[in-house]
C-alpha positions in Angstrom: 34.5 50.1 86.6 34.9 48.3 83.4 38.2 48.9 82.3 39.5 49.1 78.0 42.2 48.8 75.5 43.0 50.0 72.8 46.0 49.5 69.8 46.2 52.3 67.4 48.1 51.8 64.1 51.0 53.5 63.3 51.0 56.7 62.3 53.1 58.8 60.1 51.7 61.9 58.8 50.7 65.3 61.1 46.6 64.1 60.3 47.5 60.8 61.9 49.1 62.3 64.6 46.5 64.5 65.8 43.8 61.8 64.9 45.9 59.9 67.3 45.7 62.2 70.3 41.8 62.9 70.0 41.5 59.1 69.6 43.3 58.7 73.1 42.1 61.7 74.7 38.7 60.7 74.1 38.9 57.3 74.7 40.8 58.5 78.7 37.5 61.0 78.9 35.2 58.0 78.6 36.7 55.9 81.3 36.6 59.1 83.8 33.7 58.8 86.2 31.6 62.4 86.1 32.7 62.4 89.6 34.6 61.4 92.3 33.4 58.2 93.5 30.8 57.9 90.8 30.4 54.0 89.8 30.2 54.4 86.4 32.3 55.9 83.7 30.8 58.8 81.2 30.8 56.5 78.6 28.6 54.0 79.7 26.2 56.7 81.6 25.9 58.8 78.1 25.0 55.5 76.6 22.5 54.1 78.4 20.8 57.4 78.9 20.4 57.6 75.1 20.1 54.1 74.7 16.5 55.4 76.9 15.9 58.0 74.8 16.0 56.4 71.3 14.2 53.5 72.4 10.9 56.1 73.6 11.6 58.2 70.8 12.5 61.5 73.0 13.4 64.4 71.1 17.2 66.9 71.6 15.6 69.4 73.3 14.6 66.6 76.0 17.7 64.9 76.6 19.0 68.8 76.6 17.2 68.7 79.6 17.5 65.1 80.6 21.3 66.1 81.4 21.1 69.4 82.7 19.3 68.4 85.7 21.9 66.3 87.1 25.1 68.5 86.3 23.6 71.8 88.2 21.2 70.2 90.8 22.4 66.5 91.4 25.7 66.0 90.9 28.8 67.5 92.9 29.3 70.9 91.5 33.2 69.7 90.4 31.3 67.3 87.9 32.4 66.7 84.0 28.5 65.6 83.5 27.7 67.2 79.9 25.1 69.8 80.0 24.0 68.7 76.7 23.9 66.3 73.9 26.1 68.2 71.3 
């Protein structure tokens, strides 16, 4: 798995702060694989599932169902998979 960095600036005001935590949070969420033992992280699986789906022009309601599939029937059922695109 393709490990990142990242510097944030310094931050001073209570904004900053909590702009600061969602930064990091998020950015630990994307390295975490969907599973354990999964290859990949969620990052890179969201992206090149909708890297697929913008490039054949698929509709919400399609990748809706493009990633509901694998978190209730493929996945282990202790998966962080999202069940949908929003």
């Amino acid at each position: 798995m393709m490990v990142l960095s990242m510097e944030l600036p310094n931050l001073e005001t209570e904004d900053d702060v909590d702009y600061e935590k969602n930064m990091v949070e998020m950015f630990q969420d994307a390295q975490t694989s969907f599973y354990e033992g999964c290859p990949t992280s969620c990052l890179v699986t969201i992206l090149l599932l909708l890297n697929l789906c913008i490039t054949h022009g698929v509709n919400s309601t399609f990748i809706d169902e493009l990633l509901y599939l694998p978190k209730v029937d493929l996945f282990p059922k202790d998966n962080t998979f999202p069940k949908s695109f929003y």
